[in-house]
Structures are given as structure tokens and as C-alpha cells.
Kinemage of the C-alpha trace (Angstrom):
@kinemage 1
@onewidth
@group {chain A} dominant
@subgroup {mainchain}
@vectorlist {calphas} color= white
{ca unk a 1} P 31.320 59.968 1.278
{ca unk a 2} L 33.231 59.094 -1.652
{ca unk a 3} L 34.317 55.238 0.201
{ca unk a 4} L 30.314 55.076 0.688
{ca unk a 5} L 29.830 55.700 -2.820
{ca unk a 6} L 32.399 53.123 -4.107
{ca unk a 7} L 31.151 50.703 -1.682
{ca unk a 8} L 27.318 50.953 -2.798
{ca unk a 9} L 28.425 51.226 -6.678
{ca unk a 10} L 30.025 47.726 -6.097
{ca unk a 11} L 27.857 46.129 -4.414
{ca unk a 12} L 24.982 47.371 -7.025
{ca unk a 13} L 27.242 45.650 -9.545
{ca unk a 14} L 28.154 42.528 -8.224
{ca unk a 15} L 24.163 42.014 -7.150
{ca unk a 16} L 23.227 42.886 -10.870
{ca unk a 17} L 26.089 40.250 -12.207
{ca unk a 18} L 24.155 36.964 -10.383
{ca unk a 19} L 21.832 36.842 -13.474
{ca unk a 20} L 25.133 36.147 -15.614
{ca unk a 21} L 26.774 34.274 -13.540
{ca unk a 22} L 23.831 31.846 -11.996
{ca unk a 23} L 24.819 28.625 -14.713
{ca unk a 24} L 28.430 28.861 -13.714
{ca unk a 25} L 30.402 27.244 -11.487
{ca unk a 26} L 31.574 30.375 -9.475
{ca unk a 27} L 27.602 30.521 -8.046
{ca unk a 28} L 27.700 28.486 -5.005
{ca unk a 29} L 23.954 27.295 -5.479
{ca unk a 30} L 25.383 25.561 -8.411
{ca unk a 31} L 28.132 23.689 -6.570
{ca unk a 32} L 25.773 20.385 -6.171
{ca unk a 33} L 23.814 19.122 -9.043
{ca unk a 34} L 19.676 18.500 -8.739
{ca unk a 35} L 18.888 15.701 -6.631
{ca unk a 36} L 17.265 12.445 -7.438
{ca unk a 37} L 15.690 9.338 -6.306
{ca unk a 38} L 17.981 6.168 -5.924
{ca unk a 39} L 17.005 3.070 -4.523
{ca unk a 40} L 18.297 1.402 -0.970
{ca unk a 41} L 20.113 -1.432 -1.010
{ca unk a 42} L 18.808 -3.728 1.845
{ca unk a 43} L 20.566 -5.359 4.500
{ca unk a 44} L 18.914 -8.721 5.118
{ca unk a 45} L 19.970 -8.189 9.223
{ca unk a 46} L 18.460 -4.631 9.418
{ca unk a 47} L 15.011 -6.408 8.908
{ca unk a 48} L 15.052 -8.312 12.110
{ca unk a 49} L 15.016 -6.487 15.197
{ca unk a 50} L 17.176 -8.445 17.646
{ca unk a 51} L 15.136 -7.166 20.294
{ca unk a 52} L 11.597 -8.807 19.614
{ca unk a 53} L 11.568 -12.657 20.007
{ca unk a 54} L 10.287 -14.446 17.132
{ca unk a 55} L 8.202 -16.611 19.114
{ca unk a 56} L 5.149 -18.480 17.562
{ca unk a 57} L 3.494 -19.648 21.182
{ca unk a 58} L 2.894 -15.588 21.974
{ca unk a 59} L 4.144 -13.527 24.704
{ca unk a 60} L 2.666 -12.729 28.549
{ca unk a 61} L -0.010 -10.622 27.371
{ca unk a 62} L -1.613 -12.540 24.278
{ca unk a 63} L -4.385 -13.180 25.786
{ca unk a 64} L -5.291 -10.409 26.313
{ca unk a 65} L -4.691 -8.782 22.998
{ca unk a 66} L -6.758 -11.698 21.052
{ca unk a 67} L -10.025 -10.957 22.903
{ca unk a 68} L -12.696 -8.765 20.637
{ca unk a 69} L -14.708 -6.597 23.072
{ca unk a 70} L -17.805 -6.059 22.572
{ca unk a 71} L -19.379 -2.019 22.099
{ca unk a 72} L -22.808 -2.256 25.095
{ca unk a 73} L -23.761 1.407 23.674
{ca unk a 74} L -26.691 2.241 23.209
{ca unk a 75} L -28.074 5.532 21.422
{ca unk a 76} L -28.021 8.855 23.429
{ca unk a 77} L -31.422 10.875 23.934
{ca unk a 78} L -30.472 13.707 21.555
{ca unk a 79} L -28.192 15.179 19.371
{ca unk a 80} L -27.615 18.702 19.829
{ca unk a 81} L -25.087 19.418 17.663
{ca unk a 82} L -22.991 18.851 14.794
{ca unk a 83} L -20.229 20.003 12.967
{ca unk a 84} L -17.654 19.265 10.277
{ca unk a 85} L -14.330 20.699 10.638
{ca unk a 86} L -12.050 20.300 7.415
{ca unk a 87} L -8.657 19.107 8.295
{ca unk a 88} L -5.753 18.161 5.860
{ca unk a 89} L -6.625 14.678 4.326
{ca unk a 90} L -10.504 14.795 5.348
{ca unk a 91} L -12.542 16.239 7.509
{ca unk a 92} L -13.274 15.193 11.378
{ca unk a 93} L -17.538 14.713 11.929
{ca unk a 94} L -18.211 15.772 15.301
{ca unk a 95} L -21.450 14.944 17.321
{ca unk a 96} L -22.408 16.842 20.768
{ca unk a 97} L -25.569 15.027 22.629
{ca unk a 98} L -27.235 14.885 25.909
{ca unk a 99} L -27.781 11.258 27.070
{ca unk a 100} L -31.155 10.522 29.568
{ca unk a 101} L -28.520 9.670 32.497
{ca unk a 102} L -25.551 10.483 34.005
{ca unk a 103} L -22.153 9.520 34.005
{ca unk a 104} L -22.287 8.160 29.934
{ca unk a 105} L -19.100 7.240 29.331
{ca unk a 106} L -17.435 5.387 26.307
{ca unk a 107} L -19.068 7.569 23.751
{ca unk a 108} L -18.429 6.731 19.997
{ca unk a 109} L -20.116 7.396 16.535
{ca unk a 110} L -20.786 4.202 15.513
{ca unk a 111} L -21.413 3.557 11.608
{ca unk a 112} L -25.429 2.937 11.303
{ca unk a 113} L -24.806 0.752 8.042
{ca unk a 114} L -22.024 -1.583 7.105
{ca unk a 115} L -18.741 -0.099 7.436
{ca unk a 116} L -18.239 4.050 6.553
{ca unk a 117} L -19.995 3.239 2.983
{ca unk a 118} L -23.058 5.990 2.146
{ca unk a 119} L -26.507 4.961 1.281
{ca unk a 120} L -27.406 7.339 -1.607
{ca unk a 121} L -24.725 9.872 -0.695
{ca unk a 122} L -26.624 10.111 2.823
{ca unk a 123} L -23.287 8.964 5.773
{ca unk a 124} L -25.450 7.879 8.851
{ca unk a 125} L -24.004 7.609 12.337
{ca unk a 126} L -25.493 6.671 15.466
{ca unk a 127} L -24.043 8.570 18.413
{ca unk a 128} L -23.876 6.048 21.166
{ca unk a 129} L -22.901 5.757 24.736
{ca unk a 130} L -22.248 2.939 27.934
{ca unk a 131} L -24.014 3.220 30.440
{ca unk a 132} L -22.920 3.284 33.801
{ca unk a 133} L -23.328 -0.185 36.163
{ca unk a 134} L -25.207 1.659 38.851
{ca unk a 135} L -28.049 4.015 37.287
{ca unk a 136} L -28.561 7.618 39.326
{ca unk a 137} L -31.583 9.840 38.627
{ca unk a 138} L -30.925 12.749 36.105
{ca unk a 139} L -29.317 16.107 37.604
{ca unk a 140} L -27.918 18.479 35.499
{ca unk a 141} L -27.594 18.654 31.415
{ca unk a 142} L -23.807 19.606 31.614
{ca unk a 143} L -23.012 16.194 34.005
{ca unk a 144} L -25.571 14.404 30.849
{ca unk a 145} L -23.205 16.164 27.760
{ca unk a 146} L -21.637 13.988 25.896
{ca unk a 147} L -18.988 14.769 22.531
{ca unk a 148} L -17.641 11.879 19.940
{ca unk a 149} L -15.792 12.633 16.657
{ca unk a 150} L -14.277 10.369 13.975
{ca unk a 151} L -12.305 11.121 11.311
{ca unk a 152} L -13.267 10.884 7.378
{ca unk a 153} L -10.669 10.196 4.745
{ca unk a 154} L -11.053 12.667 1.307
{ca unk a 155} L -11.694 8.729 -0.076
{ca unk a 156} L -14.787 8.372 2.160
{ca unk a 157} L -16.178 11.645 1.832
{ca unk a 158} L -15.674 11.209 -2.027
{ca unk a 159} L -19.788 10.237 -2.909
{ca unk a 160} L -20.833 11.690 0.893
{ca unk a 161} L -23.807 14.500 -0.124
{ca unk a 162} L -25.257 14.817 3.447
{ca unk a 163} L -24.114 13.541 6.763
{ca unk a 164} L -26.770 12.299 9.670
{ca unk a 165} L -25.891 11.930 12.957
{ca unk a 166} L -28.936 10.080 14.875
{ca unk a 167} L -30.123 10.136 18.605
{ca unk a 168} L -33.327 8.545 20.148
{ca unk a 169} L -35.364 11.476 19.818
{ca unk a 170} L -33.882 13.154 17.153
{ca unk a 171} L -31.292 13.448 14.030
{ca unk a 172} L -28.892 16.202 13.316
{ca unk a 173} L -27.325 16.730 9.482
{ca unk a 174} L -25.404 18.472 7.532
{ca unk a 175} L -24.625 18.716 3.974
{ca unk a 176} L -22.125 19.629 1.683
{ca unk a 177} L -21.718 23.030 0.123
């Protein structure tokens, strides 16, 4: 009992003695100094990568990387849903519709005026889709359900009041709270 005793009376010491001790050297936290910020020399050979050609005719597949294709969407029948979910940095807009046909594929929210800028705090999107090359009747709403999302910088939602997401039939929004 009496080796417990010591043991705990020590230890009770030596724990209350960090307060004095914690700006001397004997404190191991205090071993290395704060850090800071110094610059990096550059090697001028680190910049090249010896493993990409600089070659100013292109490569195998440049032609194929120049060509701009084209977006054939067209607007889905309805929007039936919406939703913002807040993520760090901005905030992802969702859009769930049901198109008039099956097999949409290549579904996007495309801007509905130039570039992601709001028209009098109102962000309008059109949610679009392709449609297929060979055009079957209808069926079922779940084979017609289509979901796009993009995400929104805290820069772009900045003077965003209200956000519209638009169909053929109908419009869903949402504003801010």
C-alpha cells in the first residue's frame, strides 16, 4: 500500500510540475521551435517531365481531343424534384424528371442563360436529355426517370435568391433560407 501511495504521490507531482516546466528545454514539445513558411528553390529540370514529348505537330489522338461536340438535348417532360444538398465549398443542385420516352440518356442541367450568372438572383436551369436513335412507345415511369446534378461554387451562389429548374410542362424551385 505504502509503494502505491509513493507511486501515485509522484506521479501527482510530476503531472502538476508541466505548467512550470512547459517554456523549458527539459519539455520535449519544446525541443523544435514553431514552424514557418520558406520558399522552394526551383530546379529548372524538375519542370520538364522527360516523359511527355514536347511536340508541336500533336500526338495520335489530337484529333480527337480538338473536336467540340455538340449537346442534341432537348428538355425533359417534367421535373419532379429538386433538391440542394450543402457540401463543403458550395452546394450540389440536383434535378429528378420523367422524360416522354424511354431510354433518355446523356442527362445534364444545362445553364438557361449565359454561363452560371443569375438574372435578378433567380439561377435557371433547363434539365435536358438525348434522345435515343430509335424511338419506343412509353412503358413504365421508372424506365422514363431521369437524375442530373451540378455543382455550385460559394462564389456562384453568392447573389443566387431562388433556384429554377425547368421541364416542358413544368418548373421546380427552391429558395434560400
Amino acid at each position: 500500500m505504502r509503494l502505491l501511495t509513493t507511486t501515485v504521490l509522484i506521479a501527482t507531482l510530476t503531472l502538476s510540475a508541466c505548467g512550470v516546466i512547459r517554456d523549458s528545454r527539459v519539455n520535449p514539445f519544446n525541443w523544435f521551435g514553431n514552424s514557418r513558411s520558406d520558399p522552394i528553390e526551383r530546379d529548372a529540370r524538375a519542370e520538364v517531365n522527360p516523359l511527355i514529348p514536347v511536340n508541336e505537330r500533336g500526338g495520335l489522338f489530337r484529333s480527337t481531343r480538338d473536336k467540340v461536340v455538340e449537346y442534341r438535348g432537348s428538355p425533359v417532360d417534367q421535373v419532379s424534384g429538386l433538391v440542394i444538398e450543402r457540401v463543403p465549398g458550395g452546394a450540389i443542385v440536383r434535378a429528378t424528371g420523367i422524360s416522354s420516352y424511354d431510354g433518355p440518356y446523356g442527362v445534364q442541367l444545362t445553364p438557361a442563360t449565359e454561363g452560371t450568372e443569375p438574372v435578378d438572383g433567380v439561377l435557371t436551369y433547363r434539365l435536358e436529355a438525348e434522345r435515343p436513335s430509335e424511338l419506343r412507345r412509353a412503358t413504365s415511369t421508372r424506365v422514363r426517370t431521369v437524375t442530373a446534378a451540378v455543382h455550385l461554387s460559394d462564389r456562384e451562389l453568392r447573389d443566387v435568391r431562388v433556384i429554377r429548374v425547368e421541364g416542358v410542362r413544368n418548373a421546380q424551385t427552391t429558395s434560400r433560407r
